[in-house]
N, CA, C and O atoms as a GROMACS GRO file, in nm:
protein
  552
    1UNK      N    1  -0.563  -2.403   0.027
    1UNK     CA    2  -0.539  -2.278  -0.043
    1UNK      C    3  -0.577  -2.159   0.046
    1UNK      O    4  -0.671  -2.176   0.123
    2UNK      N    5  -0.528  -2.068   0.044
    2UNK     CA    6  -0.484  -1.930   0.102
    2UNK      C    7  -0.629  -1.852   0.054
    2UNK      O    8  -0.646  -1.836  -0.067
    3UNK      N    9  -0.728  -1.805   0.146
    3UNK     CA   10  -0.821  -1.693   0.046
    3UNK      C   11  -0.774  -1.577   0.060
    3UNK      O   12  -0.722  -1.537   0.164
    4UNK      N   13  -0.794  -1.490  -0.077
    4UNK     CA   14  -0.750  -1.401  -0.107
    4UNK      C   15  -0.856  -1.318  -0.174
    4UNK      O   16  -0.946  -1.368  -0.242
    5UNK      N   17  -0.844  -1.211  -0.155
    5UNK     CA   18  -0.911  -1.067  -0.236
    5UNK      C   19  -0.795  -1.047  -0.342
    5UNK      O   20  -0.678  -1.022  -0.314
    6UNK      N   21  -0.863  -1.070  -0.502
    6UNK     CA   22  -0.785  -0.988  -0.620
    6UNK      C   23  -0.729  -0.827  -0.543
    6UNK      O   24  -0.782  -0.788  -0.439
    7UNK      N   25  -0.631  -0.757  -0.602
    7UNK     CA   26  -0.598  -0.622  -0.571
    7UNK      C   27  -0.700  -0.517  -0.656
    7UNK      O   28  -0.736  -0.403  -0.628
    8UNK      N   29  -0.734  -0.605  -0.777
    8UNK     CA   30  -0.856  -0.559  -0.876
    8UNK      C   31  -0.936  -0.550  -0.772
    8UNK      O   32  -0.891  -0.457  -0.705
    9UNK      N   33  -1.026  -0.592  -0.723
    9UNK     CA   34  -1.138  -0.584  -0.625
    9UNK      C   35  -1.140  -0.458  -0.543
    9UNK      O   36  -1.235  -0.379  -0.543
   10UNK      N   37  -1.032  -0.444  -0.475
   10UNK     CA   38  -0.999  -0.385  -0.401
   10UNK      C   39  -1.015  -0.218  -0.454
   10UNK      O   40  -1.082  -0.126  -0.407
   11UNK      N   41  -0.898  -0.230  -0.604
   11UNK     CA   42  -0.912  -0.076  -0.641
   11UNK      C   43  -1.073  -0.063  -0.691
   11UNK      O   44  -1.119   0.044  -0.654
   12UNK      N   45  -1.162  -0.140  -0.760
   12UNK     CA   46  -1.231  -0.104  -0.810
   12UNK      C   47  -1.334  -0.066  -0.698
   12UNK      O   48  -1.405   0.035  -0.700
   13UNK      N   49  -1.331  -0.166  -0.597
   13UNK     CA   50  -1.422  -0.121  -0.473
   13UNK      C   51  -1.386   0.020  -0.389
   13UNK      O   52  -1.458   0.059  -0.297
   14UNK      N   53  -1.337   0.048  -0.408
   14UNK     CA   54  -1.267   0.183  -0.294
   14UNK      C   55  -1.236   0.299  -0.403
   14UNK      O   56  -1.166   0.394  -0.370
   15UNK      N   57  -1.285   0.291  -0.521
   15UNK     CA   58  -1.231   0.362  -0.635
   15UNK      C   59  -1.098   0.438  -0.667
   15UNK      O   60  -1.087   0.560  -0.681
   16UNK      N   61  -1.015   0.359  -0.675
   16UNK     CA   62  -0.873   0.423  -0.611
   16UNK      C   63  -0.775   0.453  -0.772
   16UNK      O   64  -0.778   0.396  -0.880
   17UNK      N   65  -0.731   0.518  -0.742
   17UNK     CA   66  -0.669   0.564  -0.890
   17UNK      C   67  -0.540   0.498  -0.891
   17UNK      O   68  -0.472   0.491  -0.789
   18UNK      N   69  -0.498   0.442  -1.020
   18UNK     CA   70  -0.368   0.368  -1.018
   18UNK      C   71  -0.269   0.457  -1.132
   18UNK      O   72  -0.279   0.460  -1.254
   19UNK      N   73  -0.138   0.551  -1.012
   19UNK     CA   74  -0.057   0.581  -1.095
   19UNK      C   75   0.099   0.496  -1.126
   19UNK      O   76   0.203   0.555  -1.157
   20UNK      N   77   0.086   0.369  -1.113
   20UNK     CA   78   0.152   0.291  -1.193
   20UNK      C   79   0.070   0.174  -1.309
   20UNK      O   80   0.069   0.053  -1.290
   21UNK      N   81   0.027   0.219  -1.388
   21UNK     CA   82  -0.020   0.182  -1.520
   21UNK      C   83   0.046   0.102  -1.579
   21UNK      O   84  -0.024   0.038  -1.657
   22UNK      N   85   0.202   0.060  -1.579
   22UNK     CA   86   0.240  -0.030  -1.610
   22UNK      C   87   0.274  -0.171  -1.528
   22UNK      O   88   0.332  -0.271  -1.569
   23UNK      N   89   0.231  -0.148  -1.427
   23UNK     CA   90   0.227  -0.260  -1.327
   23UNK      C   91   0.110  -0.333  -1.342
   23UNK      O   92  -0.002  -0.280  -1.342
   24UNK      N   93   0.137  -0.498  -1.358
   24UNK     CA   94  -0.057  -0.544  -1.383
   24UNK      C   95  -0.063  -0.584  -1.212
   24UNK      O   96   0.010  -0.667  -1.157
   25UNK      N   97  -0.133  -0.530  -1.170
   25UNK     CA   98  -0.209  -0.580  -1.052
   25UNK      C   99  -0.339  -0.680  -1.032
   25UNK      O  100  -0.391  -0.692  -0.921
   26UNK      N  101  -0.382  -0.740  -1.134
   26UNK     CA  102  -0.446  -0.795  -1.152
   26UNK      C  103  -0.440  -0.974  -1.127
   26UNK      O  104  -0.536  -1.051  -1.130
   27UNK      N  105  -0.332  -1.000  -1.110
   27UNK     CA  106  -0.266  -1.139  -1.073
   27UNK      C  107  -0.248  -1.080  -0.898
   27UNK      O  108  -0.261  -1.174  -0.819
   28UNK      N  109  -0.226  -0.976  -0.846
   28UNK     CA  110  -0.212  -0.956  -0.729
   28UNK      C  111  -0.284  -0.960  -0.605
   28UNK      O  112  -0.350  -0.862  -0.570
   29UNK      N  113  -0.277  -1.077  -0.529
   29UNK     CA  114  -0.354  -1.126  -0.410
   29UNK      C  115  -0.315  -1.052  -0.260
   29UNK      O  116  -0.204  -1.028  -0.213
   30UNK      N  117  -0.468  -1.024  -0.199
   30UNK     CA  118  -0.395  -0.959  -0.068
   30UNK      C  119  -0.505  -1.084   0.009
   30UNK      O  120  -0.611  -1.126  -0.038
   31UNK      N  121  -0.437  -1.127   0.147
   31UNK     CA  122  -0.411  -1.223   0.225
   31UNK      C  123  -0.499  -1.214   0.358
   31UNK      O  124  -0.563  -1.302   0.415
   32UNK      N  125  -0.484  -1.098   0.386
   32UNK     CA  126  -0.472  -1.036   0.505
   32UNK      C  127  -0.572  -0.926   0.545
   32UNK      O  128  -0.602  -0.835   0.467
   33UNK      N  129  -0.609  -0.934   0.632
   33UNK     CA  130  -0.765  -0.863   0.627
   33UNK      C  131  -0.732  -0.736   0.715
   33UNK      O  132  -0.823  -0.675   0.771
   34UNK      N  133  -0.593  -0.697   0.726
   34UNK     CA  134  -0.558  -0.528   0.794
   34UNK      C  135  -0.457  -0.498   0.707
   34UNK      O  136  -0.411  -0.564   0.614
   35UNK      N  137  -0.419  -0.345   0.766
   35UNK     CA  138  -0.356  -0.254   0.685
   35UNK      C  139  -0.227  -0.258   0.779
   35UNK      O  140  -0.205  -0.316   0.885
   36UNK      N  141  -0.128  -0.152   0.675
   36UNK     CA  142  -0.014  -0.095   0.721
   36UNK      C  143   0.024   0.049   0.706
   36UNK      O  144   0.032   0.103   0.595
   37UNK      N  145   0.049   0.112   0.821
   37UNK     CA  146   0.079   0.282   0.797
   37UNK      C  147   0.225   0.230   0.830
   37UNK      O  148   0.259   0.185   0.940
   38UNK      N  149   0.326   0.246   0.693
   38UNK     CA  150   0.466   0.205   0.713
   38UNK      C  151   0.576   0.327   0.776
   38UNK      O  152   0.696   0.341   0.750
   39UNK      N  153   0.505   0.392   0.850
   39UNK     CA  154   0.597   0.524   0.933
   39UNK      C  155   0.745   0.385   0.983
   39UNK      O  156   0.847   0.350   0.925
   40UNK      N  157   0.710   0.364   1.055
   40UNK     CA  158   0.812   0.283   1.110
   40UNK      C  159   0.954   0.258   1.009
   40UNK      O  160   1.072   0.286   1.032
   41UNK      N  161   0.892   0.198   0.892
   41UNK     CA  162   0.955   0.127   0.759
   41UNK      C  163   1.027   0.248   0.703
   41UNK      O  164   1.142   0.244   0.660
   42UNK      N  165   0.945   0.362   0.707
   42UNK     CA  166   1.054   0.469   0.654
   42UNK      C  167   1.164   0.549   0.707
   42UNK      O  168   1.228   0.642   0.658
   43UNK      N  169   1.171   0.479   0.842
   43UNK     CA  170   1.280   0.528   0.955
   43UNK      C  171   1.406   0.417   0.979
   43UNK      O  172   1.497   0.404   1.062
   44UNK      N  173   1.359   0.342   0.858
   44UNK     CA  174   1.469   0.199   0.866
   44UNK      C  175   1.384   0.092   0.921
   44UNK      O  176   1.394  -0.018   0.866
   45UNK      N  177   1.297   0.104   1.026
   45UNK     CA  178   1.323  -0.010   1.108
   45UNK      C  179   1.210  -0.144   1.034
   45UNK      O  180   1.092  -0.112   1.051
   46UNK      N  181   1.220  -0.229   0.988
   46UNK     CA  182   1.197  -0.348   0.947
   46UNK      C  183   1.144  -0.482   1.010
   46UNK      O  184   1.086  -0.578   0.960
   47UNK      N  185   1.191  -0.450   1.150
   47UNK     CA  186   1.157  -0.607   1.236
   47UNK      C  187   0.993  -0.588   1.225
   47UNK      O  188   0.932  -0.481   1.224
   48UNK      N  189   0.930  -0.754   1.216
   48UNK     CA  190   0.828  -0.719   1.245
   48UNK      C  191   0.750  -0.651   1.118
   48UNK      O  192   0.629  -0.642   1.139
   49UNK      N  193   0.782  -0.615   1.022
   49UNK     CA  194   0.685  -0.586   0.969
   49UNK      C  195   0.613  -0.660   0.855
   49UNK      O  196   0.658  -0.756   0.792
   50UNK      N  197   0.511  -0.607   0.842
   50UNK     CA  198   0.414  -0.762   0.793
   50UNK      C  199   0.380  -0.718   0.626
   50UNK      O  200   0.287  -0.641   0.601
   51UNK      N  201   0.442  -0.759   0.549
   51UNK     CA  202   0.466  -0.666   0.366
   51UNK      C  203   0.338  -0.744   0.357
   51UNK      O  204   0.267  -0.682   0.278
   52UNK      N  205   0.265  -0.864   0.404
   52UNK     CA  206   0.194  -0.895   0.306
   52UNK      C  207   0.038  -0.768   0.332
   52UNK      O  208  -0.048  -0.753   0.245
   53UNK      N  209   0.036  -0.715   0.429
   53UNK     CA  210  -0.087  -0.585   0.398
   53UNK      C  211  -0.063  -0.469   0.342
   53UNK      O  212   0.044  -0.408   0.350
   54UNK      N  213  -0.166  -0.435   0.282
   54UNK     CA  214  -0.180  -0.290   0.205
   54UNK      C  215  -0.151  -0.206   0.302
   54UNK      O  216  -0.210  -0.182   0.407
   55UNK      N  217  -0.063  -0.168   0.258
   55UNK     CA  218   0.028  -0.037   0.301
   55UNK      C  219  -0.025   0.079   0.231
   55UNK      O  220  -0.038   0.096   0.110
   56UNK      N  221  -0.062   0.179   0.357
   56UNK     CA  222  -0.122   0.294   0.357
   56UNK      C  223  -0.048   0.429   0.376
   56UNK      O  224   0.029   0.441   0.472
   57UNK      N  225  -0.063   0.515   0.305
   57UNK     CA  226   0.049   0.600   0.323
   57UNK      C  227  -0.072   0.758   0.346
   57UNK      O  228  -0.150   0.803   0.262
   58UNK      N  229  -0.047   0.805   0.472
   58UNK     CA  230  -0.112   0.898   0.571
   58UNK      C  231  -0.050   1.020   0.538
   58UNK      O  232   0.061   1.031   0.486
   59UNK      N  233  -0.134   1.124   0.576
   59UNK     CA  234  -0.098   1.250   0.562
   59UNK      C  235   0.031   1.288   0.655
   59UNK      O  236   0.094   1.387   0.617
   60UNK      N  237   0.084   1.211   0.788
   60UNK     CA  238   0.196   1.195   0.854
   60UNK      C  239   0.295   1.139   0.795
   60UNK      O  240   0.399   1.204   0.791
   61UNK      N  241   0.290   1.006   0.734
   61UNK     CA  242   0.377   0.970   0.688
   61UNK      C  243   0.443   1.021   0.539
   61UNK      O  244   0.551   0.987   0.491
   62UNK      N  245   0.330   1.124   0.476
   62UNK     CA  246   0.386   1.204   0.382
   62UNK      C  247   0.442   1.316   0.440
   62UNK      O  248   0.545   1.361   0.389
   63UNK      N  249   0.404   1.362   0.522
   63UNK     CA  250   0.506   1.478   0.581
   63UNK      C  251   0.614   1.494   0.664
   63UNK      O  252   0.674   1.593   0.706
   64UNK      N  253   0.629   1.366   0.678
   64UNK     CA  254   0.787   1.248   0.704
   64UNK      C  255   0.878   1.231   0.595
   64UNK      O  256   1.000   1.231   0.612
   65UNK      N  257   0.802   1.212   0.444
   65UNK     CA  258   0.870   1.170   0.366
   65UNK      C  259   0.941   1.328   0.312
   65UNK      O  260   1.052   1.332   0.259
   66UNK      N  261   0.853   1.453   0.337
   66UNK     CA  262   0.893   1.564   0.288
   66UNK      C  263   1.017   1.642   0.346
   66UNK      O  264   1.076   1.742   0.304
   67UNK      N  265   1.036   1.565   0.452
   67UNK     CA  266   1.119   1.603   0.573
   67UNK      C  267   1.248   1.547   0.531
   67UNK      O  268   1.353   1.596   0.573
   68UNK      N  269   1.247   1.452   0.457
   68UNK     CA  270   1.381   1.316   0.455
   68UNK      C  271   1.476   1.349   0.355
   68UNK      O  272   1.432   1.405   0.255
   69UNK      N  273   1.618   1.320   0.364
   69UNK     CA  274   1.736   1.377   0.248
   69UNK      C  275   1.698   1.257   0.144
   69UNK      O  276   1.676   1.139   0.170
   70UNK      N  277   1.699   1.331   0.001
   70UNK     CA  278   1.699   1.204  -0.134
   70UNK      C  279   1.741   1.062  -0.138
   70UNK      O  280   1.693   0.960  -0.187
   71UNK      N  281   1.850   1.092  -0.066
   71UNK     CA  282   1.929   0.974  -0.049
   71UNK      C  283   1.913   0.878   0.017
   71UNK      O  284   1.916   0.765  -0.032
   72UNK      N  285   1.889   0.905   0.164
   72UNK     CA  286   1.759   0.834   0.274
   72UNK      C  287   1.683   0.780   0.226
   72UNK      O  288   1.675   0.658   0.210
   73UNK      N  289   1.573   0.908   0.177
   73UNK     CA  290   1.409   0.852   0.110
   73UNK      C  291   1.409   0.728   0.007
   73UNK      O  292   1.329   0.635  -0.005
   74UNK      N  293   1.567   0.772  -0.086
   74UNK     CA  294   1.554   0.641  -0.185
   74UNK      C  295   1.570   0.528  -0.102
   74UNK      O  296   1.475   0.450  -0.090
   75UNK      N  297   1.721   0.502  -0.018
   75UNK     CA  298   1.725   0.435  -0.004
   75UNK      C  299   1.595   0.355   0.080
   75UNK      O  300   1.570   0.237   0.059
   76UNK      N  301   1.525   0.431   0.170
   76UNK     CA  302   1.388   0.367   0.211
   76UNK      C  303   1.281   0.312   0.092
   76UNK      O  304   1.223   0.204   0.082
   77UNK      N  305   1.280   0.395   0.032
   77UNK     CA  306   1.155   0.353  -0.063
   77UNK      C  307   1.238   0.236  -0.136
   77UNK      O  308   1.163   0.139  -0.152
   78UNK      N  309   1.342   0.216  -0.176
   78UNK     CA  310   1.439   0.073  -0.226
   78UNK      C  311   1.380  -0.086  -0.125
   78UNK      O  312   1.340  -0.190  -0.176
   79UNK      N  313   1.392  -0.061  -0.003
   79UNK     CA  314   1.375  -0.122   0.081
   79UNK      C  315   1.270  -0.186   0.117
   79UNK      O  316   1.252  -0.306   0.137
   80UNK      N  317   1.160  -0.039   0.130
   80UNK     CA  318   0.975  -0.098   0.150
   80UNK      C  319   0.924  -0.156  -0.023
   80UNK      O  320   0.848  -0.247  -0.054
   81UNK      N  321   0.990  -0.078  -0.093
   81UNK     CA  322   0.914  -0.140  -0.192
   81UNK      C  323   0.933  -0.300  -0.298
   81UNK      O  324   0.878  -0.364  -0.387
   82UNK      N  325   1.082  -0.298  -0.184
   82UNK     CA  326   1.151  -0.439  -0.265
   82UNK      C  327   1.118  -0.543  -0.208
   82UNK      O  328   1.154  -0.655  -0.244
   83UNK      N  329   1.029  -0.512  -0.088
   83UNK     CA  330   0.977  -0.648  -0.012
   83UNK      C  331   0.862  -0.708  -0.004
   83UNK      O  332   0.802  -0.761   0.090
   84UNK      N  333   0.837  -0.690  -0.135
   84UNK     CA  334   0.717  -0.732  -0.249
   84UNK      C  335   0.566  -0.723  -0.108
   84UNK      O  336   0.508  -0.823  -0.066
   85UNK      N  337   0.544  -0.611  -0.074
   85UNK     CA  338   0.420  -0.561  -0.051
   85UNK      C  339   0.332  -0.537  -0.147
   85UNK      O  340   0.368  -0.481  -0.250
   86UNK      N  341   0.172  -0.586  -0.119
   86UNK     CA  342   0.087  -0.602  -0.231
   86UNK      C  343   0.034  -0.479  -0.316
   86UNK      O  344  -0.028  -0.474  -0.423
   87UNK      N  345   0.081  -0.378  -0.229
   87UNK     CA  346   0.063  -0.242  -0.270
   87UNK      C  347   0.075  -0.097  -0.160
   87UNK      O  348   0.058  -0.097  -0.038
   88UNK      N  349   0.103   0.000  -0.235
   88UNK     CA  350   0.051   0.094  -0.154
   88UNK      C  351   0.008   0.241  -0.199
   88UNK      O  352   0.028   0.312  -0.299
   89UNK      N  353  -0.078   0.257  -0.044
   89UNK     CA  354  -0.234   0.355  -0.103
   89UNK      C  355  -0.231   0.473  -0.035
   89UNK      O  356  -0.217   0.470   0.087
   90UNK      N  357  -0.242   0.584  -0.099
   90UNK     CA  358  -0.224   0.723  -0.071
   90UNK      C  359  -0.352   0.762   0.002
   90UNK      O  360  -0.450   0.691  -0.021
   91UNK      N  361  -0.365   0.847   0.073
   91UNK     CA  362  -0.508   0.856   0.108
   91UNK      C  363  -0.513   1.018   0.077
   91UNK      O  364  -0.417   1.072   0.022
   92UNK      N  365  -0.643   1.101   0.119
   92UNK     CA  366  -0.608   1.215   0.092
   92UNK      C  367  -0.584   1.305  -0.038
   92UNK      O  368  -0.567   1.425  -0.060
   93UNK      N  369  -0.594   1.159  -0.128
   93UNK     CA  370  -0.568   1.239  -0.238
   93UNK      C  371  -0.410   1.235  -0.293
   93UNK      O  372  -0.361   1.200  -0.401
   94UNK      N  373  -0.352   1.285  -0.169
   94UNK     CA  374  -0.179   1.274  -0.189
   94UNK      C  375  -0.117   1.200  -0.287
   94UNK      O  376  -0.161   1.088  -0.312
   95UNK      N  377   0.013   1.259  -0.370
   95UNK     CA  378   0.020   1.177  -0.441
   95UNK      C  379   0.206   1.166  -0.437
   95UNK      O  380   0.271   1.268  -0.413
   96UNK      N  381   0.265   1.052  -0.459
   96UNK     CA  382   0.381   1.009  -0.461
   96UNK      C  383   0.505   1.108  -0.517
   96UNK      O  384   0.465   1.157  -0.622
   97UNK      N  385   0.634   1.154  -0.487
   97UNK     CA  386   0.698   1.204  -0.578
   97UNK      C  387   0.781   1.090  -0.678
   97UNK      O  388   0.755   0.976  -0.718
   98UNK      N  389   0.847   1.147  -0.689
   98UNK     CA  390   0.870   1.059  -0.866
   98UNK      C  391   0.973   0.954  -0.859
   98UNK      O  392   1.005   0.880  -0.952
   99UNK      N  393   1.032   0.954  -0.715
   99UNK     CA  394   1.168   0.846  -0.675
   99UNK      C  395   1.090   0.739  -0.615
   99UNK      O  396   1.128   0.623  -0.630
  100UNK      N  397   0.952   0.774  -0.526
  100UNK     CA  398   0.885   0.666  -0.497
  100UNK      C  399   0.839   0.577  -0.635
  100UNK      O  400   0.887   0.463  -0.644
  101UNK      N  401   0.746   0.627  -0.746
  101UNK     CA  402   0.710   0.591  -0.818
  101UNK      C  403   0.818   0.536  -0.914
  101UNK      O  404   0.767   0.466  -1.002
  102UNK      N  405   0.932   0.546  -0.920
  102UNK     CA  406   1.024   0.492  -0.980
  102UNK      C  407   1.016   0.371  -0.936
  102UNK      O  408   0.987   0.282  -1.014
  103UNK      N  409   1.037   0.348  -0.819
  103UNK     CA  410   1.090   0.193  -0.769
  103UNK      C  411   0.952   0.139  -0.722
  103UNK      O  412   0.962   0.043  -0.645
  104UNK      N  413   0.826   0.178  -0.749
  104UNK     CA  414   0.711   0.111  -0.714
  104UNK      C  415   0.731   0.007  -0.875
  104UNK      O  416   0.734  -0.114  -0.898
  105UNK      N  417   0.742   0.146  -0.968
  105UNK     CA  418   0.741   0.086  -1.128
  105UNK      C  419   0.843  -0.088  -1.125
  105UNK      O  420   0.810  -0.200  -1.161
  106UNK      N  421   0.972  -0.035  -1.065
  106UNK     CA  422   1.075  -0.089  -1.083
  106UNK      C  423   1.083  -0.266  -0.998
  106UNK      O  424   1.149  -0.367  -1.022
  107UNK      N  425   1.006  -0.241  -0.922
  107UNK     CA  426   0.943  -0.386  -0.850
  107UNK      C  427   0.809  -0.427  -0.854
  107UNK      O  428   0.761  -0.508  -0.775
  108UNK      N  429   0.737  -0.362  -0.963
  108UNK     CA  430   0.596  -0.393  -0.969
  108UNK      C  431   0.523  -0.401  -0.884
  108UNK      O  432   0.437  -0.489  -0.874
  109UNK      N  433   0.548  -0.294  -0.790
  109UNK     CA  434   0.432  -0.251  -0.683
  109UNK      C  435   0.353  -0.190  -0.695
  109UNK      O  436   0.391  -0.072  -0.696
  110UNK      N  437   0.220  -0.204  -0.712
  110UNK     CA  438   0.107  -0.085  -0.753
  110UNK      C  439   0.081   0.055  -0.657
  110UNK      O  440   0.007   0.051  -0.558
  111UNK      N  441   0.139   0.154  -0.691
  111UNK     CA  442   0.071   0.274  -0.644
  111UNK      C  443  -0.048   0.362  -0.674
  111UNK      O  444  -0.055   0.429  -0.777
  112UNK      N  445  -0.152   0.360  -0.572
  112UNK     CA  446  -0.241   0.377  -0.553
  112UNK      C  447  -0.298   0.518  -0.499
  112UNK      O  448  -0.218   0.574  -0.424
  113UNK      N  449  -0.422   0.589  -0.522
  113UNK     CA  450  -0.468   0.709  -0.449
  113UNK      C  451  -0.617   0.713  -0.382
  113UNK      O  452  -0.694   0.689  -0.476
  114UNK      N  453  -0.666   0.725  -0.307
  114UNK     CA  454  -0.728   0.736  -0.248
  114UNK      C  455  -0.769   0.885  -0.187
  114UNK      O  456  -0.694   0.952  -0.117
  115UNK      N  457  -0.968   0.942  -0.250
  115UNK     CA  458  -0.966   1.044  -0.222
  115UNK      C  459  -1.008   1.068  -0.061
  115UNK      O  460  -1.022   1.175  -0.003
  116UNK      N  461  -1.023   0.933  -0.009
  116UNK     CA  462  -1.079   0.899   0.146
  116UNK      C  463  -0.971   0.962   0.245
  116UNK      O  464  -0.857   0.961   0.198
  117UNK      N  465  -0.987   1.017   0.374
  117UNK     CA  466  -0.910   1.041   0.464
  117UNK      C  467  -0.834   0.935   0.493
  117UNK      O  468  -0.840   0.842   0.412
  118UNK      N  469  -0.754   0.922   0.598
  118UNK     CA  470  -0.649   0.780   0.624
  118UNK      C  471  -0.743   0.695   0.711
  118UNK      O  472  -0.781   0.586   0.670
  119UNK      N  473  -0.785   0.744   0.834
  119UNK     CA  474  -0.851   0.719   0.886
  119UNK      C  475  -1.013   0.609   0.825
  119UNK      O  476  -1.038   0.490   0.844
  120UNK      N  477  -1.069   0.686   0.773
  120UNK     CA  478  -1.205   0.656   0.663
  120UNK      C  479  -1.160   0.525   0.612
  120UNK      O  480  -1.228   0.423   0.608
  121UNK      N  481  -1.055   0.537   0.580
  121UNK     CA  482  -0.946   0.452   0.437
  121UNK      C  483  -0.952   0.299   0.460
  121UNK      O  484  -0.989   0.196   0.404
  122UNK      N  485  -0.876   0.354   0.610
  122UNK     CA  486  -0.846   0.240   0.684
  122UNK      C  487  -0.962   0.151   0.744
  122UNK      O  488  -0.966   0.030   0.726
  123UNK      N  489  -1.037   0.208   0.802
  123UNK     CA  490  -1.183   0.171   0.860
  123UNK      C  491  -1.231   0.043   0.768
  123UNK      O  492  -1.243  -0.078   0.787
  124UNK      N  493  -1.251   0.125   0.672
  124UNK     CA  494  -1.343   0.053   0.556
  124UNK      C  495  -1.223  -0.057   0.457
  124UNK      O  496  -1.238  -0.177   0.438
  125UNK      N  497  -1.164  -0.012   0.431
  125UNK     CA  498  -1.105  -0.140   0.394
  125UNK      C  499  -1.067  -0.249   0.500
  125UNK      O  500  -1.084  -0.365   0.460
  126UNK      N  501  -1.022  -0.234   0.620
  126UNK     CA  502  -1.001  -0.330   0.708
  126UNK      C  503  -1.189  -0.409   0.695
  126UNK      O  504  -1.218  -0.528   0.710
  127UNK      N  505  -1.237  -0.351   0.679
  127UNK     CA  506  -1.397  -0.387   0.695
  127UNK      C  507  -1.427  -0.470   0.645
  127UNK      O  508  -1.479  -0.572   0.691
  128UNK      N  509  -1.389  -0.432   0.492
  128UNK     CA  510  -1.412  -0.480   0.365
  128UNK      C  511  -1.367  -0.651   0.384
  128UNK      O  512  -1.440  -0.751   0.386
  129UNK      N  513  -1.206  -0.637   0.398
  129UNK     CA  514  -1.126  -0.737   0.407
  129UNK      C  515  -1.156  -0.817   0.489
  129UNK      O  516  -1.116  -0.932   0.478
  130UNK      N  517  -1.236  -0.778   0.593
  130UNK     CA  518  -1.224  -0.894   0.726
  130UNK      C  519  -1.418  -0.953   0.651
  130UNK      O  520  -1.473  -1.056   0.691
  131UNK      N  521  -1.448  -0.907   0.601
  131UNK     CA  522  -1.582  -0.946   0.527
  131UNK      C  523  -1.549  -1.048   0.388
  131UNK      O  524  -1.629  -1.130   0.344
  132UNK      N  525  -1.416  -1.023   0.333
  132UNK     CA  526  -1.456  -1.073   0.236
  132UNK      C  527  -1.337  -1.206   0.246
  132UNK      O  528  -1.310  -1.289   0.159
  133UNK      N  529  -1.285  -1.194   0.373
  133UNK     CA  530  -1.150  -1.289   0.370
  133UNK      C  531  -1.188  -1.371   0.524
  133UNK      O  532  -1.111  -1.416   0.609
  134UNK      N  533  -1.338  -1.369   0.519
  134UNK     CA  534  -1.350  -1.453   0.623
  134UNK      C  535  -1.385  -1.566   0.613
  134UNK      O  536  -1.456  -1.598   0.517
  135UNK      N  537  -1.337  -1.680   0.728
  135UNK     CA  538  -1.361  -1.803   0.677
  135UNK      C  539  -1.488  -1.876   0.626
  135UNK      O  540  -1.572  -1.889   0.715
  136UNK      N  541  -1.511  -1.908   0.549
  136UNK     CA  542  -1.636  -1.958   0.478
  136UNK      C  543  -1.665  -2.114   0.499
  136UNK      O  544  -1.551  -2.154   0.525
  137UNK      N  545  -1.774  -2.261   0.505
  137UNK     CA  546  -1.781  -2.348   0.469
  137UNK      C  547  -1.824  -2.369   0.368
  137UNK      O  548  -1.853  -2.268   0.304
  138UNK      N  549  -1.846  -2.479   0.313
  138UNK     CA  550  -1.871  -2.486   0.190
  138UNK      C  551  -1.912  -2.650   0.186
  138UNK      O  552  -1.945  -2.703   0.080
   0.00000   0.00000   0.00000
């Protein structure tokens, strides 16, 4: 068997606010003891990328997304969010516009906020994860 950190754990440890409320995240396992800043993912490109980490969404990659035509952005956010990633986490505070949160809703991806810098964010949860998803005997 695979160890895993609940996604519960996770928000409750990092105190992270969940604005998809109708998504249960609570059956939701993360694997993987690093993160993802999906800049790449929102420019199309796909090879290589690893859905099963928490995907982090940076004060860059929001001002990427502010930059992008509707149509683009959906079709990106269609794409990252349909490839059942365990979640993803705003840092900064920042918070999603309403086409992301549509299709987070719409594939039961939990969107997340975080009042931590990206940086901070990242640190400590990679921390967390490599602490709590390390191999154990027994």
């Amino acid at each position: 068997m695979v160890n895993q950190v609940k996604l519960s754990q996770i928000v409750e440890r990092f105190d992270l606010k969940n604005l998809t409320p109708d998504v249960d995240y609570t059956k939701t396992g993360v694997s993987v003891p690093d993160v993802n800043r999906p800049a790449l993912q929102l420019t199309g490109f796909f090879d290589h990328f690893d859905r099963e980490r928490v995907q982090i969404i940076g004060y860059v990659e929001q001002a990427y997304i502010k930059t992008m035509e509707r149509d683009v952005k959906r079709q990106m956010f269609d794409k990252l969010t349909s490839s059942q990633i365990p979640c993803l986490v705003f840092s900064r505070s920042q918070e999603p516009d309403d086409d992301l949160l549509e299709y987070c809703n719409y594939y039961g991806v939990p969107c997340l906020v975080s009042d931590k810098t990206t940086s901070s964010l990242m640190a400590e949860v990679i921390r967390w994860l490599n602490v709590k998803l390390a191999p154990c005997i027994s």
